[in-house]
C-alpha positions in Angstrom: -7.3 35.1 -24.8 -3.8 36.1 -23.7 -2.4 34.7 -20.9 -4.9 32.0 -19.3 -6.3 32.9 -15.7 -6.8 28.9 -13.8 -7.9 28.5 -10.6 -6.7 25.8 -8.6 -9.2 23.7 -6.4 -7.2 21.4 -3.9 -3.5 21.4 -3.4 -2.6 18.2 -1.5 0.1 15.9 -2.5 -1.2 15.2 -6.2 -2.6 19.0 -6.7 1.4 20.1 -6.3 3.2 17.3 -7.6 1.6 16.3 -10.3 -0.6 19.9 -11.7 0.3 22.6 -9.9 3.9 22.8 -10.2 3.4 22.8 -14.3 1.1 25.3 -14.8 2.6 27.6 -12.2 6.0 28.0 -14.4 4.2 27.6 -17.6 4.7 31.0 -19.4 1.0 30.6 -21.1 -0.7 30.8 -17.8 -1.5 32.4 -14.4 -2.6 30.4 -11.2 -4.7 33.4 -10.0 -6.2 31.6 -7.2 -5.9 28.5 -5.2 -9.1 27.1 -3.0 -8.3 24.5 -0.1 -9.8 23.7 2.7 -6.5 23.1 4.9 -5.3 27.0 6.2 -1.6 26.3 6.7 -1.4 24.2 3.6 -3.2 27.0 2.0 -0.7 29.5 2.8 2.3 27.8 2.2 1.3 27.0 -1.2 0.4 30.3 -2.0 3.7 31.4 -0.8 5.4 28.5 -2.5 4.3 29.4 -6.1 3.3 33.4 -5.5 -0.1 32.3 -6.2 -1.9 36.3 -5.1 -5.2 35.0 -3.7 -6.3 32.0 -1.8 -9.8 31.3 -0.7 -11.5 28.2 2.3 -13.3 26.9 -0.2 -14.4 26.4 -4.1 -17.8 28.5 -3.7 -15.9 31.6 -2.3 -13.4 31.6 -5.1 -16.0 31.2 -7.7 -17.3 33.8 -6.5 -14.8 36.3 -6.6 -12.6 35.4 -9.2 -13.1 36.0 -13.1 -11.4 32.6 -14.6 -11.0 30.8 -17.9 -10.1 27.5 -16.5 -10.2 24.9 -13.5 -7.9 22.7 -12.0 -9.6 20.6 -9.8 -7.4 17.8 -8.1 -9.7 15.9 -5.2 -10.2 12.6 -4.0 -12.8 10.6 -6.9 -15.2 10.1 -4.5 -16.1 13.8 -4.1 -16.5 14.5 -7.8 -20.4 13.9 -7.7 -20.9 17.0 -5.9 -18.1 19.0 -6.5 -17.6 18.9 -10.0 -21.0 19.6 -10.9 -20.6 23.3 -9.1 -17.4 23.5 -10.8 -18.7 23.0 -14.4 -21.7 25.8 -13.6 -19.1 28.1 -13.5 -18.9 27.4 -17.5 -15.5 26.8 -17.7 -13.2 24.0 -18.6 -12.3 22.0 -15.9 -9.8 19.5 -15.5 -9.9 16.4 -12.4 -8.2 13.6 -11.9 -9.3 10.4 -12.8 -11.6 8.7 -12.6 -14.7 10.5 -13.3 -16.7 9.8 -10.2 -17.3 7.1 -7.8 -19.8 5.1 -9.7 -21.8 6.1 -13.0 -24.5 7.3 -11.2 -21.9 10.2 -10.0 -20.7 10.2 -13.5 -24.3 11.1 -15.3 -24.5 13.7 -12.7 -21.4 15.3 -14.2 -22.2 14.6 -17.7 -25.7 16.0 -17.1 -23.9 18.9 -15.3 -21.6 19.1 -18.3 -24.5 19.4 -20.6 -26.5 21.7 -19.3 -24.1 24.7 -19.1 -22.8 26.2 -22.1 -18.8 27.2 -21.9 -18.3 24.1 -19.6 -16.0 21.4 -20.5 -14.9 18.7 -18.1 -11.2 17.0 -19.2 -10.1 14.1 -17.1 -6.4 13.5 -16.2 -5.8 10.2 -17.6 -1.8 11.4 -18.3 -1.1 8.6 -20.1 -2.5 10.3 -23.4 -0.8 13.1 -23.2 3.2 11.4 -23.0 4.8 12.1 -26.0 5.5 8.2 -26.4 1.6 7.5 -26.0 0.9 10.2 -29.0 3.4 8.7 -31.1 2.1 5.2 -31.0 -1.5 6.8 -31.4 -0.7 8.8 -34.4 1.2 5.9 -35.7 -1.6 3.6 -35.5 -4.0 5.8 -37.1 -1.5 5.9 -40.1 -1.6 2.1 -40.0 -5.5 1.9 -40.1 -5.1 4.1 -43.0 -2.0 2.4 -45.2 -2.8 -1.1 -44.0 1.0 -2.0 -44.3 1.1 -4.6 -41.4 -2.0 -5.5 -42.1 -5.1 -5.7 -39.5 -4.8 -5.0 -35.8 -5.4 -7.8 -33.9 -4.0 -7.6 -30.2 -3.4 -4.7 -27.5 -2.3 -6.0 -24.0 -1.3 -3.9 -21.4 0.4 -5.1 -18.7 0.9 -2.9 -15.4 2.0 -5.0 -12.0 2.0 -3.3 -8.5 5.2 -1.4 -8.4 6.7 2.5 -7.4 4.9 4.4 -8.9 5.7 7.6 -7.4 9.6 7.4 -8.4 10.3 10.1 -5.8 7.8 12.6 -7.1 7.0 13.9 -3.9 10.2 14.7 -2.6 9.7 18.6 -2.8 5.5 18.4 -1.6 5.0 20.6 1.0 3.3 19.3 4.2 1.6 21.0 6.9 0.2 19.4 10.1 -3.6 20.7 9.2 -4.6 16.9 9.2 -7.2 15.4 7.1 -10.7 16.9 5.9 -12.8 13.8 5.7 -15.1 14.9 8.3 -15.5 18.0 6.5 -16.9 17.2 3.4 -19.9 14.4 1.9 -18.9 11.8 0.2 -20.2 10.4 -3.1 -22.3 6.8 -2.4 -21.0 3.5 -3.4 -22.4 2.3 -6.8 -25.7 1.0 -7.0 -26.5 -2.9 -6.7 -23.5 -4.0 -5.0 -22.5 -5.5 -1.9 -20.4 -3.5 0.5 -17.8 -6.5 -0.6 -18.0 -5.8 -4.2 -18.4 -2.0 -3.7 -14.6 -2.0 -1.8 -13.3 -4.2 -4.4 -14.7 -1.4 -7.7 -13.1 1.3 -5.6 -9.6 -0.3 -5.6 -10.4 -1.3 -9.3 -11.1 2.3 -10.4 -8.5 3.2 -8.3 -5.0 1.4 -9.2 -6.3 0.1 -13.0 -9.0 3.2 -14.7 -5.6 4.4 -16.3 -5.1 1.1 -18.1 -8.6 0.8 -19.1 -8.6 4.5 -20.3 -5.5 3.4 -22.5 -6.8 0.5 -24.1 -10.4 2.2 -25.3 -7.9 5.3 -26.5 -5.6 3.0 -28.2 -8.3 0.6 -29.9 -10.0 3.9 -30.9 -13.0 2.1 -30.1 -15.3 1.1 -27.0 -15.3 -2.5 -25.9 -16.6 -4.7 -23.2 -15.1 -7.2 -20.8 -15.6 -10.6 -21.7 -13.5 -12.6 -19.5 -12.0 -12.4 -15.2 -9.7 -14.8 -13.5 -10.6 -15.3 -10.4 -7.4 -14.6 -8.8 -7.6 -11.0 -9.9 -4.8 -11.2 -12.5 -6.2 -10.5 -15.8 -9.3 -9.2 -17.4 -10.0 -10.2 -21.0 -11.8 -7.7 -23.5 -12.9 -7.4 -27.0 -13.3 -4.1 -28.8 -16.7 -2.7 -30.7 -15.3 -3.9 -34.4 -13.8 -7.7 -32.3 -10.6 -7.3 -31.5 -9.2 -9.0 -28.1 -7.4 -7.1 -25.3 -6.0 -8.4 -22.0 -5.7 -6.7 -19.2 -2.7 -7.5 -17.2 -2.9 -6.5 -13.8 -0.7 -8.3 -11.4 1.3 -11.2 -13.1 4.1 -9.8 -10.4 5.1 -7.1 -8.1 7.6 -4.8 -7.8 9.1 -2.5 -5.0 11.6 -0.4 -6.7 10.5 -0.2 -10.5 7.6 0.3 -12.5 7.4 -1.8 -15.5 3.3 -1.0 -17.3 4.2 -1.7 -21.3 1.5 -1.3 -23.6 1.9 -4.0 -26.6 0.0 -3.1 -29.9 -0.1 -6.3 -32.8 -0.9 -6.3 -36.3 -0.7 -8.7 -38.8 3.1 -8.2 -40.0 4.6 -6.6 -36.6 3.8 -4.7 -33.6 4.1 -1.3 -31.4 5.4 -1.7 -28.0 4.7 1.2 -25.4 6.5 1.6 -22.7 5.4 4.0 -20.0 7.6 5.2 -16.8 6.1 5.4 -13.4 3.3 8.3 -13.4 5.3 11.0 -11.4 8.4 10.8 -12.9 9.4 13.9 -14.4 10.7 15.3 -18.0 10.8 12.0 -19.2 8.7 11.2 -22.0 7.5 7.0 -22.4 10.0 4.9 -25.1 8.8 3.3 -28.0 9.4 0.0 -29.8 8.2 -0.9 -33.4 8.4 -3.9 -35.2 8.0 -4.5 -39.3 7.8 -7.7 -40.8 5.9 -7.2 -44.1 7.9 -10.5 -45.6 10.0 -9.1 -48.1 13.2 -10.2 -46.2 13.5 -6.8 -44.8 12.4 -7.0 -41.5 13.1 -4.5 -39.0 13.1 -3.3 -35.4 13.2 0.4 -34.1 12.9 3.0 -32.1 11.6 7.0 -33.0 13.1 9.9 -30.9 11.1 11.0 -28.1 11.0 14.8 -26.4 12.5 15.4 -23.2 8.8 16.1 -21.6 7.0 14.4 -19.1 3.5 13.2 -19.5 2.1 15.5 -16.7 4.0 18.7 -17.8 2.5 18.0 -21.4 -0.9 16.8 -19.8 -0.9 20.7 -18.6 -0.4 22.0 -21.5 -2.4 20.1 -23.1 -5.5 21.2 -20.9 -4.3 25.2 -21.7 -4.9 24.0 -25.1 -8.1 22.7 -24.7 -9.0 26.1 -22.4 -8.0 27.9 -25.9 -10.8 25.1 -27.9 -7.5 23.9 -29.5 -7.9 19.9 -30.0 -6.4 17.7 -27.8 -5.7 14.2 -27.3 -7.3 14.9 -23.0 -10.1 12.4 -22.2 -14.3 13.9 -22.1 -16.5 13.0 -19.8 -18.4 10.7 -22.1 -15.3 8.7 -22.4 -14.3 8.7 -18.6 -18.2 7.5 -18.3 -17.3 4.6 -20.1 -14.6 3.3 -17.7 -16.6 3.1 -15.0 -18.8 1.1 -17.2 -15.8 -1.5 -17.5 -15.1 -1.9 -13.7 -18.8 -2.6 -13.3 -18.4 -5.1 -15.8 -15.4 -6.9 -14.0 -16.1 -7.2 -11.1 -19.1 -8.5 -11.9 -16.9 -11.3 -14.1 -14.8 -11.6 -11.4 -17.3 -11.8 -8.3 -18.9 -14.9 -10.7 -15.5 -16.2 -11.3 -14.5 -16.5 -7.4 -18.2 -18.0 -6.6 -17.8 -20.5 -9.6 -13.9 -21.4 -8.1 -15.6 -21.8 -4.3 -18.2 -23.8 -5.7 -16.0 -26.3 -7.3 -14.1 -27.0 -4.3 
């Protein structure tokens, strides 16, 4: 494989700003084709980035075009139906996250996954692929192995309200096509809960799966939650092997910053991750680390980072993978197991409320 063919499925605001734009100036690859429903959008996408063909809709390009990869950047609650389709075309695809609506959706895709040989679904949890997220990963992995600072003990990750688009979409081109809700099916809520509770796992999966992505890719492990406030503020885990997580949600909020640090303990000292708001650009995450192994020579630094962005690396990262090359991208199996977690809170935290109203 030379230089990779990708089509492109959906270029609203986050299929330009946060995928698009990376793989159409990346040397390794060609955007043969873009697919959106939206005609003027379509166009002056395509005109944008010199993208040669555009299509109305996924079928039609599938159809006509002879690709080696897929980006597929839609709102979750279409990914039961669409990215099954996607996946039959025996590719790699990648989608945002999270992996579907509910896991009902998500074993769809998985089953999808499964039963077509080639096909490979990546979800975009970003956050794996930032330079300063692979350091600490890599790092730990050396820890596990030396045991220098000891056991791990701790990961909290803390990420209150805040801007999270850092001016991203300043150069997103809009059209006046309007919206396409009408236009397609939408996945069903998850099974067994209360229109209530089925609002309240759509916001979940929607402002937090990236956090509890990055604690199951940082403990290297699956866990469970365990624990919910009821005021929504923090959600308690422990990991397969015991160790706690929190879960810090919304201890504040911000309107100007984003502040989401990922802390990492051990025994003698810690890793501290800090991560910059998701579509901020050629800026890699910064990195903190802390020895203490109490031979009086304690110390506190910080490792060099690249001047890359986690998206722009997330992209290349998913050529990679299109190439069978390893990569630190989330599977499906994994994504799966996210949506497992939000079931799991807000279950704890539906109990938690009922338990605080019943008190008085």
């Amino acid at each position: 494989m030379s230089k990779i063919r990708l089509g492109f499925v959906g270029v609203g605001g986050m299929g330009q700003a946060a995928h698009l734009q990376h793989y159409a100036v990346n040397g390794d690859c060609e955007v043969a084709a873009i697919a959106e429903i939206r005609p003027k959008l379509r166009a002056a996408v395509a005109a944008r980035w010199a993208i040669p063909r555009t299509y109305p809709s996924h079928r039609e390009m599938l159809a006509a075009e002879k690709l080696d990869g897929i980006v597929a950047i839609q709102p979750f609650s279409l990914h039961g139906q669409l990215i099954p389709e996607l996946l039959a075309y025996g590719k790699p695809v990648l989608t945002e996250k999270p992996i579907a609506r509910s896991t009902e959706a998500a074993d769809r895709i998985l089953a999808a996954e499964q039963a077509t040989p080639g096909a490979r679904l990546c979800v975009a949890y970003h956050k794996r692929s930032d330079p300063a997220t692979m350091w600490v990963k890599e790092r730990m992995q050396a820890l596990a192995a030396s045991k220098e600072l000891g056991a791990l003990r701790y990961i909290r990750v803390t990420m209150p309200p805040g801007d999270w688009i850092a001016n991203g979409f300043s150069h997103l081109i809009r059209t006046d096509d309007g919206g396409f809700s009408d236009k397609v099916a939408w996945d069903a809520p998850p099974a067994g809960f209360s229109e209530k509770d089925a609002k309240a796992h759509e916001a979940f999966v929607n402002y937090y799966i990236h956090q509890v992505n990055l604690l199951r890719h940082l403990f290297g492990e699956s866990y469970r939650a365990t624990h919910a406030d009821p005021a929504g503020v923090t959600m308690t885990v422990q990991s397969a092997s015991g160790v706690t997580g929190l879960l810090e949600m919304a201890p504040f909020s911000l309107a100007t910053e984003w502040q989401e640090v990922a802390l990492v303990c051990y025994d003698k000292g810690w890793l501290r991750l800090r991560l910059f708001a998701p579509m901020t650009s050629g800026r890699a995450g910064e990195v903190e680390v802390c020895e203490d192994k109490g031979d009086g020579k304690g110390l506190t630094w910080q490792p060099t980072l690249p001047w890359i962005g986690a998206m722009q690396n997330q992209a290349a990262n998913f050529l990679k993978a299109v190439r069978g090359e390893a990569t630190p991208l989330c599977g499906a199996a994994d994504a799966r197991a996210d949506i497992d977690v939000a079931n799991q809170y807000i279950r704890l935290v539906t109990a938690a409320r009922g338990q605080a109203q019943a008190k008085g």
